[in-house]
C-alpha positions as CSV (number, residue, x, y, z in Angstrom):
1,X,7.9,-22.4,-15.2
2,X,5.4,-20.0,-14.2
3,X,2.9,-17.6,-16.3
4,X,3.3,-14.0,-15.2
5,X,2.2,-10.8,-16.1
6,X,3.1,-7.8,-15.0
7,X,0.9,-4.3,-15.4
8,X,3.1,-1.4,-15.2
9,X,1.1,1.3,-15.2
10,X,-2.1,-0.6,-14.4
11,X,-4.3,2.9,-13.9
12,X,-7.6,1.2,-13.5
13,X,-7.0,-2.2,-14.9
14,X,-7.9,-1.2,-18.7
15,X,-5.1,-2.7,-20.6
16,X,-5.4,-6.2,-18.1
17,X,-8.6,-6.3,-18.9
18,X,-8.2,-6.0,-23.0
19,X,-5.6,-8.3,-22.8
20,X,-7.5,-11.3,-21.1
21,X,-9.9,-10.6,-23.3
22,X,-7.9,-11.1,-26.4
23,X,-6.6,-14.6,-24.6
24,X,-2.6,-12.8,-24.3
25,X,-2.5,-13.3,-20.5
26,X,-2.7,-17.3,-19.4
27,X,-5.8,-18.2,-17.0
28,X,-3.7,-19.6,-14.7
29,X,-0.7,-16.3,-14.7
30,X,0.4,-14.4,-11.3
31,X,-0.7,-11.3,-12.1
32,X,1.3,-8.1,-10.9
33,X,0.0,-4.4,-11.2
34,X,1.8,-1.5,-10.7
35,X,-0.2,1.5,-10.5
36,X,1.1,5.3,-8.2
37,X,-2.1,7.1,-8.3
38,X,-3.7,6.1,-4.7
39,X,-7.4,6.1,-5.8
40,X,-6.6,4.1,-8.5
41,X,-4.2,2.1,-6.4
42,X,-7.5,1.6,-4.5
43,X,-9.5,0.6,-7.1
44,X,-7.2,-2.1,-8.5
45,X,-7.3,-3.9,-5.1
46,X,-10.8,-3.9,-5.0
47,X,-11.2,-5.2,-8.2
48,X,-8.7,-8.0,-8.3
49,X,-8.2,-9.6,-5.3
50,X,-5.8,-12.4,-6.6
51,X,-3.8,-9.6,-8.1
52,X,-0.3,-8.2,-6.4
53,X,-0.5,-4.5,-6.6
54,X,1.7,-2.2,-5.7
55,X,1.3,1.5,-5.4
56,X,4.2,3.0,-6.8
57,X,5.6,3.3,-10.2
58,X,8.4,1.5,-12.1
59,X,11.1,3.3,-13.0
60,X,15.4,3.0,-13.2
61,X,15.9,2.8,-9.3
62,X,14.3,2.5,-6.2
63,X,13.7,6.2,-5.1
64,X,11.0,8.7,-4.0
65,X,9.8,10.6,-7.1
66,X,7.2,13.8,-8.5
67,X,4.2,12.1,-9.5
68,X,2.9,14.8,-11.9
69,X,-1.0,13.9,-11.6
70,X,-3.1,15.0,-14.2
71,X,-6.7,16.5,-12.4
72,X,-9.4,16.2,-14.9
73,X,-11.7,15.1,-12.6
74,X,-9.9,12.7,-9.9
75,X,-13.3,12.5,-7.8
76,X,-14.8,10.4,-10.8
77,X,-13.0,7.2,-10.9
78,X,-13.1,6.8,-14.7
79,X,-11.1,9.8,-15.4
80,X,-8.1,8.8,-12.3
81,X,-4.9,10.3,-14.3
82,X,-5.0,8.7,-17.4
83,X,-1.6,11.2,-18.2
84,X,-0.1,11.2,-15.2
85,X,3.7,10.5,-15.2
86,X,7.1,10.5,-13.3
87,X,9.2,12.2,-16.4
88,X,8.8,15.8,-14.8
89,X,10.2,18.4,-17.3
90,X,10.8,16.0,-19.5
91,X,6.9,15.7,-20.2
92,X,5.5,17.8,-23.0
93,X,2.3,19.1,-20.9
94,X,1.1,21.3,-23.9
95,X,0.4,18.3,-26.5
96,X,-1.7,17.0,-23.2
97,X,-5.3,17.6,-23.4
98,X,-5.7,18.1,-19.5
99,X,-7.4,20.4,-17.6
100,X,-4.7,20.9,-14.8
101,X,-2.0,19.0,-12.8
102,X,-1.3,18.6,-9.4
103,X,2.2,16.7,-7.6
104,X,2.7,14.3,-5.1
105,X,5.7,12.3,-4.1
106,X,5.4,8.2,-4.9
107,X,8.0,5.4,-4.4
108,X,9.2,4.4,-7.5
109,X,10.6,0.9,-8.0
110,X,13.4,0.3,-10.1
111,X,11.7,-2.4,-12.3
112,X,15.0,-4.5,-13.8
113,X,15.8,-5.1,-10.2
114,X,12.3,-6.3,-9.3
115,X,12.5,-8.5,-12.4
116,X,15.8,-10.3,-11.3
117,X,15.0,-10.4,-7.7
118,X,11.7,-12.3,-8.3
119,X,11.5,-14.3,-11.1
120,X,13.4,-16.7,-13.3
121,X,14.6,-16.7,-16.8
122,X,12.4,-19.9,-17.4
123,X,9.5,-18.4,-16.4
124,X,7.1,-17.0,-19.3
125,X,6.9,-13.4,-18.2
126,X,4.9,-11.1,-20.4
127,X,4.8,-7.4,-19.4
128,X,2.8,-4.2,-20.6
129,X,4.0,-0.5,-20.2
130,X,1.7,2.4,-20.6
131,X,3.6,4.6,-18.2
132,X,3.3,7.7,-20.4
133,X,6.6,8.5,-21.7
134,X,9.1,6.6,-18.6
135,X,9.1,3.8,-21.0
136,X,12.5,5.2,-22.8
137,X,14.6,4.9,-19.6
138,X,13.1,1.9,-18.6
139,X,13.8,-0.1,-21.6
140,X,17.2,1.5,-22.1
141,X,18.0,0.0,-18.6
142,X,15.9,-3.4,-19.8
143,X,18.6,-3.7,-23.0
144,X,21.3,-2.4,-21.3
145,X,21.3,-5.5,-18.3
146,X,19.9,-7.7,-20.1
147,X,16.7,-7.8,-18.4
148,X,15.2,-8.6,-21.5
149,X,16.2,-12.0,-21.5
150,X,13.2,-12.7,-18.6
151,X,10.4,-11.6,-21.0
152,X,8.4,-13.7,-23.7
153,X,5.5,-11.2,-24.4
154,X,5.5,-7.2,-24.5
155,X,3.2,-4.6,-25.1
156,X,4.6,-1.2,-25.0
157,X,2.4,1.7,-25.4
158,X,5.2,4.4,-26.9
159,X,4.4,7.8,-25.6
160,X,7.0,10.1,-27.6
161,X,4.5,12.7,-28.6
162,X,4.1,13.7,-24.4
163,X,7.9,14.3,-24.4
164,X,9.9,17.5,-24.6
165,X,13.1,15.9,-25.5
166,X,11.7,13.7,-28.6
167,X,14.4,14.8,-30.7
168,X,16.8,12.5,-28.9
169,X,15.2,9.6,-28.2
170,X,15.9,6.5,-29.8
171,X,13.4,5.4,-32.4
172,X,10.4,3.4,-31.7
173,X,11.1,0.9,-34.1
174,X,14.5,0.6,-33.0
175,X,12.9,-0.8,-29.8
176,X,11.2,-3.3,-31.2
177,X,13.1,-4.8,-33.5
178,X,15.5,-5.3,-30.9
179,X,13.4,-6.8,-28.6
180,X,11.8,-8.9,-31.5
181,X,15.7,-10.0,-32.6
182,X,15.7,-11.6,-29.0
183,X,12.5,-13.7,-29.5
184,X,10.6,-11.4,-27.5
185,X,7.0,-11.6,-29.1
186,X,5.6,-7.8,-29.1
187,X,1.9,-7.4,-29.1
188,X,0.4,-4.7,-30.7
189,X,3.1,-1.8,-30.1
190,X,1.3,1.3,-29.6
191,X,2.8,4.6,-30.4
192,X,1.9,8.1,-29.5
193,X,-1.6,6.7,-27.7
């Protein structure tokens, strides 16, 4: 068995670093980072060099996709897209508090695939999303093949209030006390950040 955790949406390592900190992520875990913004891409293999990082985004296949990049200031390091998404017109860019937005095409990975193709069900995987508002399709694809079932630890950051279609996605809750009903532990579910 094997400690793992895997970053998706990694941006500049902010939610790694909280969660090491809190003593969630084992001292001895393979740690994965997924990040599609190139600077910050950049950043994160500067940082951590024992890391695997990959610049491209997780999402429900393997495919190019429109990185919609969100340009408050992407010369200063701190700001690199904290918005940025791959949800296109599905992304509510008036309750964003952005100055502009630029788009670029990424790879996207699909993530469930990723999952099966590299780890095993033994192993004690946990796994943070903060990929501003993909995280519906992704965990609909999670529950829906069972990808669930390679996951001990979560931490979802829910992103609802950045999507157009709101109205018909499933709850939150709903979410997590499906996940939680698999003995998945969640920690500290975030909505709307």
């Amino acid at each position: 068995m094997n400690n793992i955790y895997i970053d998706c949406g990694a941006n500049l390592g902010q939610g790694y670093e909280r969660l090491k900190s809190q003593e969630f992520i084992k001292p001895d875990a393979k740690i994965y980072m997924f990040e599609p913004l190139k600077n910050a891409y950049d950043f994160l293999k500067k940082t951590y060099s024992l890391a695997t990082i990959f610049n491209s985004a997780v999402w429900i296949e393997n495919k190019d996709v429109i990185l919609n990049i969100e340009t408050a200031d992407t010369n200063e390091i701190k700001d690199i897209g904290h918005a940025s998404n791959i949800i296109g017109d599905k992304f509510n860019f008036k309750n964003s508090s952005n100055v502009g937005w630029k788009t670029e095409t990424v790879k996207a990975i699909d993530l469930t695939e990723f999952i099966i193709n590299n780890f095993e069900k033994n192993d004690n995987i946990f796994i943070k999303f903060d990929i501003e508002g993909a995280e519906y399709e992704i965990l609909d694809k999670i529950i829906e093949t069972k990808t669930y079932e390679y996951f001990k630890m979560m931490n979802i950051e829910f992103h609802e209030n950045l999507r157009n279609d709101k109205q018909n996605l499933k709850p939150n809750e709903e979410y997590t006390k499906f996940l939680i009903s698999k003995g998945i532990t969640i920690i500290y579910p975030i909505i709307n950040y």
